[in-house]
NUKE-310534 format. One record per residue: x, z, y negated of N, C-alpha, C, O in turn; residue in three letters. Coordinates in steps of 0.05 Angstrom, whole numbers, plus 5000, padded with zeros to 4 digits. Each point is the difference from the previous one (the first is absolute). Layout:
XZYXZYXZYXZYala
...
// end
This chain:
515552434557497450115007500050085030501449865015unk
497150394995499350045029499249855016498549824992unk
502050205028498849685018498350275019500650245004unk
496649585005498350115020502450035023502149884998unk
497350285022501450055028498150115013497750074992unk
503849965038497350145015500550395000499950175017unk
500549814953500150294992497350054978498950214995unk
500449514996497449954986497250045024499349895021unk
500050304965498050095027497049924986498549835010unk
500950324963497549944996499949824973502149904991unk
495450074997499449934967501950164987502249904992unk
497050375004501350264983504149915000501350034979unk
500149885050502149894995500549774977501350014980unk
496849755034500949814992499650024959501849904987unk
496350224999499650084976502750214987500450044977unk
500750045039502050134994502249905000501650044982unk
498849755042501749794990500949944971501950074987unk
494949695007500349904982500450094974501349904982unk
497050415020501050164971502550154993500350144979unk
502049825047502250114998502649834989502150064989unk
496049625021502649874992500449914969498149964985unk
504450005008500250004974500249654993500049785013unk
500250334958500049604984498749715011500749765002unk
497050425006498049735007496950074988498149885009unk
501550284976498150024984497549905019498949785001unk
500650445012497549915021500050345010502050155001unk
495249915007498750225000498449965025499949785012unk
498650484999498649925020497950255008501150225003unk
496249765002498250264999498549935026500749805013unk
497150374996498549885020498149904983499850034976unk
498449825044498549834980497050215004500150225011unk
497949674980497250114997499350045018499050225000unk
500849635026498350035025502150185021499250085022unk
503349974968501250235023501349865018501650135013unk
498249614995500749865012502649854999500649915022unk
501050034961502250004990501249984979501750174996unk
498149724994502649984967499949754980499349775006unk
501550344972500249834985502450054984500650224992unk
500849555004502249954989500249854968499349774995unk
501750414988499649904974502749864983502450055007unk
496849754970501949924992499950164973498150014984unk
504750135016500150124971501149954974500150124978unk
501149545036502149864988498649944974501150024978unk
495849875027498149834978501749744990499649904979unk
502350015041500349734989497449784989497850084996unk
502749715002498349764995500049875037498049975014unk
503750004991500249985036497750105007498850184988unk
500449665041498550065026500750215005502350024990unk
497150195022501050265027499849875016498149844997unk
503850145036500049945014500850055028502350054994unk
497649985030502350105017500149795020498049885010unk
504750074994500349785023501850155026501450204998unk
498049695021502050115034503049864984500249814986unk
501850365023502749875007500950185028500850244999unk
498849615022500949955027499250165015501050095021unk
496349974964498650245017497449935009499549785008unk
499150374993495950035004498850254990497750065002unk
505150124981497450254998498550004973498250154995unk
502749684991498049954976496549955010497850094994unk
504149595031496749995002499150115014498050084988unk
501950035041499450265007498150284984498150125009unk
503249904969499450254979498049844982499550104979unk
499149615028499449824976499949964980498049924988unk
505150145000500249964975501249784987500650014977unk
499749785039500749734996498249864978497650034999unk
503749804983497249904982500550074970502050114991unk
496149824999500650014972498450254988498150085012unk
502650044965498150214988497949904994499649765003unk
497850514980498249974981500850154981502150135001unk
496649864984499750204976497450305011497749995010unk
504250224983498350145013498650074975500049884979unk
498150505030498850134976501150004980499149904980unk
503550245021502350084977501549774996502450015002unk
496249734993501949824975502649865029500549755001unk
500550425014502049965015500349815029498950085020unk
502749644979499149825027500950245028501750185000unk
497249775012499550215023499849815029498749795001unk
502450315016499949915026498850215024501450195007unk
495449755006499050285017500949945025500049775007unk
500750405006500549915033497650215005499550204987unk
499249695038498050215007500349855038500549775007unk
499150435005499750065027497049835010500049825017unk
497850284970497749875010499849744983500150004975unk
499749815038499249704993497049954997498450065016unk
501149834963496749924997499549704991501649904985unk
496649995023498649724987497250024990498450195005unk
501149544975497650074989498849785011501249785000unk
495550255013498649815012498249954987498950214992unk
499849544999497849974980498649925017500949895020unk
495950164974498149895006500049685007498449935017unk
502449974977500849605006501450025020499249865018unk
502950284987501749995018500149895024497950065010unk
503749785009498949905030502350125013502350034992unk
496150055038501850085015502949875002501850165009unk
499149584983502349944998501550064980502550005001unk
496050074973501250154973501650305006502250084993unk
495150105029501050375003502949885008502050064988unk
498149785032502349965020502549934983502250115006unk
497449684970502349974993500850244983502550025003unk
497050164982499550144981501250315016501050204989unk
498449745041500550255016503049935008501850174997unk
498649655011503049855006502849964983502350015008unk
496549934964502349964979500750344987502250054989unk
495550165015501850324993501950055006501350164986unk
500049695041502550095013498750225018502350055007unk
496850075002499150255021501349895022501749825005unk
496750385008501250005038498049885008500449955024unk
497249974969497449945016499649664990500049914977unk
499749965043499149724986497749905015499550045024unk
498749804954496849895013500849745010502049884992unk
495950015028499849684994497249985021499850185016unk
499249724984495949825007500949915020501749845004unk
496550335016500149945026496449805015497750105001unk
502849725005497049815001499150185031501750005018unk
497350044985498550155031498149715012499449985024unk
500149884960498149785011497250084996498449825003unk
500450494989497949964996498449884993501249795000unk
496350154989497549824988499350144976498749894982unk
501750275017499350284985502850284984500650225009unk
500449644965501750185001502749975020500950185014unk
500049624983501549995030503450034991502050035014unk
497449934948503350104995500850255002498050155002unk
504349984998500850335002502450044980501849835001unk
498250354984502950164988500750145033498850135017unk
503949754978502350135022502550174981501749914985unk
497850275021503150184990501550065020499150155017unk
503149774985502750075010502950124984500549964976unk
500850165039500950204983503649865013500749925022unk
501250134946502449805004502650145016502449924999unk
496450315014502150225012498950105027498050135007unk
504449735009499350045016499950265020501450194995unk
497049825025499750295017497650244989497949984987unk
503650235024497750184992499650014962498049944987unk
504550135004500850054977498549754973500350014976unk
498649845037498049784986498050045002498649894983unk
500250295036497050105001498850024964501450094982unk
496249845016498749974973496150135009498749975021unk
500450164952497850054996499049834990501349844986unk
495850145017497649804980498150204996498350075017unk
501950024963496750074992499549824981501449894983unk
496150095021497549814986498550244980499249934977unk
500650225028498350224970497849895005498749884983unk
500250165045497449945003498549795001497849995011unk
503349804977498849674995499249845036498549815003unk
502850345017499149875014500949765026498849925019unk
503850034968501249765006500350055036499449855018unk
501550364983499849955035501749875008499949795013unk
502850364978502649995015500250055029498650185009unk
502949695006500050055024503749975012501249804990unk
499850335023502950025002499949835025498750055020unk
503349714974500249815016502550145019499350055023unk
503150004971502050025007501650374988499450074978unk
501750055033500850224988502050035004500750025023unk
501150014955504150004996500050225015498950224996unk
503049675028501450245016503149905011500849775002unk
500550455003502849975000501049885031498750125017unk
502949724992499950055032501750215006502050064987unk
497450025027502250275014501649995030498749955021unk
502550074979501150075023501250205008500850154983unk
499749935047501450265012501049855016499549815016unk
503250394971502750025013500050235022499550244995unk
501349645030499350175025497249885024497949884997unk
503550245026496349875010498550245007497949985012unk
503050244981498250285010499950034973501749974983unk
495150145014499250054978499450244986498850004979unk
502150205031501750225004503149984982499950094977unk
501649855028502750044995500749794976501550054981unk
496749665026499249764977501650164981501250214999unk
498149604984498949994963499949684993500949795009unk
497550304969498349644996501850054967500750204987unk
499449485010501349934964497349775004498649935019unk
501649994954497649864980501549874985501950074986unk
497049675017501249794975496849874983498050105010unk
501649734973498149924988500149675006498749834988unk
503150135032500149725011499949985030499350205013unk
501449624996500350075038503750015002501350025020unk
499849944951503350065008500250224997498250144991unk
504949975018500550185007502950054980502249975012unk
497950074973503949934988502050275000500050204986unk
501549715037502350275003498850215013500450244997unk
498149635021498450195022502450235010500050244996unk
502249595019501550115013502949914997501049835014unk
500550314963502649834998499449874970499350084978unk
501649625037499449744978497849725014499749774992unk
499250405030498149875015496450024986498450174994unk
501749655005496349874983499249975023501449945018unk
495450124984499049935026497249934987499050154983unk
499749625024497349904996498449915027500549865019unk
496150374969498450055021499349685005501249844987unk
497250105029498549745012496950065005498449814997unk
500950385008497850115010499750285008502150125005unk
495850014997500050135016500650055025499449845018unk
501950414987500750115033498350295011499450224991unk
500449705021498750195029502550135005500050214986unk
502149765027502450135016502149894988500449784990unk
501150425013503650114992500649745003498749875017unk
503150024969501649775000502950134993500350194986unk
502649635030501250094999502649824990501249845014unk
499350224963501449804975503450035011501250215000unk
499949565008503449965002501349854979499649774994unk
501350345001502249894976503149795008501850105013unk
498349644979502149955018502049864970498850044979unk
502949875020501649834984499949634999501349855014unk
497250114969499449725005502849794988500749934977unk
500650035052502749854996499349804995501449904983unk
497049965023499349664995500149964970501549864987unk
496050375003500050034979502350014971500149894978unk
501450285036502850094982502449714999501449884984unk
497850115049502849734999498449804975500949974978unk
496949915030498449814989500850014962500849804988unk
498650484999500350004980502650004990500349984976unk
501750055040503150034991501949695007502049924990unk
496249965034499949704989499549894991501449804996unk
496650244993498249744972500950164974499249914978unk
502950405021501649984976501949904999501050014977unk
500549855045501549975001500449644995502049894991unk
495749995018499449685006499849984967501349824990unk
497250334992499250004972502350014984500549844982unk
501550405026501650034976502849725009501549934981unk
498849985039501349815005499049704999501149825011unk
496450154972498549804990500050014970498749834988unk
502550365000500450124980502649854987500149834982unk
502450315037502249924998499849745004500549884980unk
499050005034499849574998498349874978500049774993unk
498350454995498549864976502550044979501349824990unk
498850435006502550114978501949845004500949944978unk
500549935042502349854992499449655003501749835006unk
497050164991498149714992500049944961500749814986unk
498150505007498049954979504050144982499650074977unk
502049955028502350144985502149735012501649904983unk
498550005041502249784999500249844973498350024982unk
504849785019500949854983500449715020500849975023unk
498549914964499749765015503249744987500049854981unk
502250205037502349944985500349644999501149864982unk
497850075039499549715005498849874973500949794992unk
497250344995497849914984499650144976498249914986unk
503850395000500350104991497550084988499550004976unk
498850095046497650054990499750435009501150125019unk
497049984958499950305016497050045003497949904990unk
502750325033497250035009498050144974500750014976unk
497450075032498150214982501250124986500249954976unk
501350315045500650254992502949965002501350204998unk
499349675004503749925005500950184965498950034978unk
503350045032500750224969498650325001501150224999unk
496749715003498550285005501250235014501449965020unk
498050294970500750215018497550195026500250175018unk
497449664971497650165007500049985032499250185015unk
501749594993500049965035502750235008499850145021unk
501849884967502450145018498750334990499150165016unk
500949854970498650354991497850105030499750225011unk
499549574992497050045006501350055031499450205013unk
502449604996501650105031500750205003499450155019unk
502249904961502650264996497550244997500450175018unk
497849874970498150205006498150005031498850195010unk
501549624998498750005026501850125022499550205015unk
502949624984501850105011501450345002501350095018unk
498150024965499850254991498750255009501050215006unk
496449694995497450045013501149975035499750175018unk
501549544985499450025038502650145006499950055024unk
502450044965501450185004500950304996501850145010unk
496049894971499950344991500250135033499449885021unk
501650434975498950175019499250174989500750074978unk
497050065039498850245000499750195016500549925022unk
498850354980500150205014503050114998501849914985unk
498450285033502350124999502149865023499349905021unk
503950134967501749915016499950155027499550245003unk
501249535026499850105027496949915007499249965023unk
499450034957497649885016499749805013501149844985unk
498050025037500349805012498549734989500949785007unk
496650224975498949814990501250044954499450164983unk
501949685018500350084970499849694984501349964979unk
497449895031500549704987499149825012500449985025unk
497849794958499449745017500949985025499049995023unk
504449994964501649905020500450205034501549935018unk
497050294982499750185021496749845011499050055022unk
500549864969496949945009500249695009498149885012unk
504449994982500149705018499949774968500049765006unk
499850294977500649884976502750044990501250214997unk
499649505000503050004992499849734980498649805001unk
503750314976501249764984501349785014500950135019unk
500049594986501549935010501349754976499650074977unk
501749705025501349874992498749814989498449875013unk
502350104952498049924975497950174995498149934986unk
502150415030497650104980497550045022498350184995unk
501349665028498149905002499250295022501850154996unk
496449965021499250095009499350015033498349835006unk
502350295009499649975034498450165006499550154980unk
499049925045498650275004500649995029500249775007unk
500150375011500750195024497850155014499650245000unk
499149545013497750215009501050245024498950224998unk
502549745016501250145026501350244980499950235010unk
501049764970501750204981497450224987499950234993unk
498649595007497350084981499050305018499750224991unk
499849635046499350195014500750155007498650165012unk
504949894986501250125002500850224982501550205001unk
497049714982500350254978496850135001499450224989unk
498949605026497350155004500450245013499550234994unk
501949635034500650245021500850204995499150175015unk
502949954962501950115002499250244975500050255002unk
499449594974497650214975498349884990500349954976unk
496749965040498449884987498950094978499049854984unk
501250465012498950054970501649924973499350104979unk
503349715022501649984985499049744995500049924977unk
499149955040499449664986497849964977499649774990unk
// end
């Protein structure tokens, strides 16, 4: 069968999909309201219709997750539709719209906000589950009255790159991060600014040594567990756990593998742990080289 991609652009795709692919006896039309689709079972088994995710979201996304009905024509039927609706009865309490508005799955969720008034003092709060501009949401009421009022309004933060605003240009995220601003550099706002700030980029060695020691303190805590839990105890002819086992030596011999591969091209100056101040040494066990470490900072930091 076709898999959605981001070559699937509209409804009219995704129905074409499904009516192209073969030996799965399933069909697919728009549905009545124009709004999206309905997917039929043509099989007429005794079986449920059904559709479940495997390792995805666009079933539910497209909401067609769930079990069929029986539609007009005799046939279990599954509708995905774009617009979401609930039914509110007369009995209903403001904590009922709320749950009823919450379990559709939408983008918008309620919950009762107390103001403390004397009078009326609970509120429907809608907030919307996406963030930035791109979450912005309408309320009409059809007249009833309710007297929405916009607490807050989804906007993107922006920033400009440059301090003349002239030559600038501003990017927009829907968060205050920034990802792959420049490079492989993330940058997150704090607040607002008045004036040019001026961002230096440096190499955080503490950082690097720090993590290439505590791989190193780990995987040689490793090796003293592993030959604990695999010794033979000849005094007492007793064996450990895993004594016999192959799972502890595999598990080195792949590590080991790993801290000695190279990469990049030959003549390069960083091609291996062991260029970065990490070394095998005697039983397996692991050393690290901070002075070697910086030395390979100095020389191609974009290689570490």
């Amino acid at each position: 069968m076709s898999v959605v991609s981001s070559a699937t652009k509209t409804v009219g795709d995704v129905i074409d999909l499904i009516n192209a692919a073969s030996g799965i006896q399933v069909t697919a039309r728009l549905n009545d309201t124009g709004d999206g689709f309905v997917v039929i079972d043509d099989a007429g088994g005794a079986g449920t219709f059904k559709i479940d995710e495997i390792g995805g979201k666009t079933a539910a996304d497209l909401r067609l997750t769930g079990a069929a009905v029986v539609g007009s024509g005799g046939q279990q039927e599954i509708v995905s539709r774009r617009t979401l609706s609930i039914d509110v009865a007369a009995t209903d309490t403001l904590n009922n719209v709320i749950s009823k508005l919450n379990l559709i799955g939408g983008t918008v969720r309620g919950s009762v906000v107390n103001s403390g008034a004397a009078v009326n003092g609970f509120r429907l709060s809608l907030t919307s589950t996406i963030a930035g501009e791109a979450g912005r949401f309408l309320v009409e009421d059809g007249d009833l009255g309710y007297a929405f009022t916009t607490q807050e309004q989804g906007r993107d933060a922006v920033l400009r790159v440059g301090s003349d605003p002239e030559t600038g240009f501003l990017i927009s995220s829907s968060s205050n991060t920034f990802n792959n601003i420049i490079g492989n550099f993330d940058i997150t706002l704090k607040q607002v600014g008045t004036t040019a700030a001026n961002v230096t980029a440096t190499v955080d060695r503490d950082g690097i040594a720090k993590a290439l020691q505590g791989f190193a303190t780990a995987y040689n805590s490793y090796i003293d567990l592993s030959a604990t839990l695999t010794k033979f105890d000849t005094a007492t002819q007793t064996r450990a756990a895993l004594q016999g086992t192959t799972a502890p030596l595999t598990i080195q011999t792949r590590f080991n593998s790993l801290i000695n591969s190279l990469v990049g091209n030959a003549g390069e100056s960083i091609r291996s742990l062991a260029d970065a101040g990490l070394t095998t040494t005697t039983g397996g066990k692991l050393t690290f080289d901070v002075d070697r470490l910086n030395s390979a900072l100095d020389t191609a930091p974009e290689r570490v």
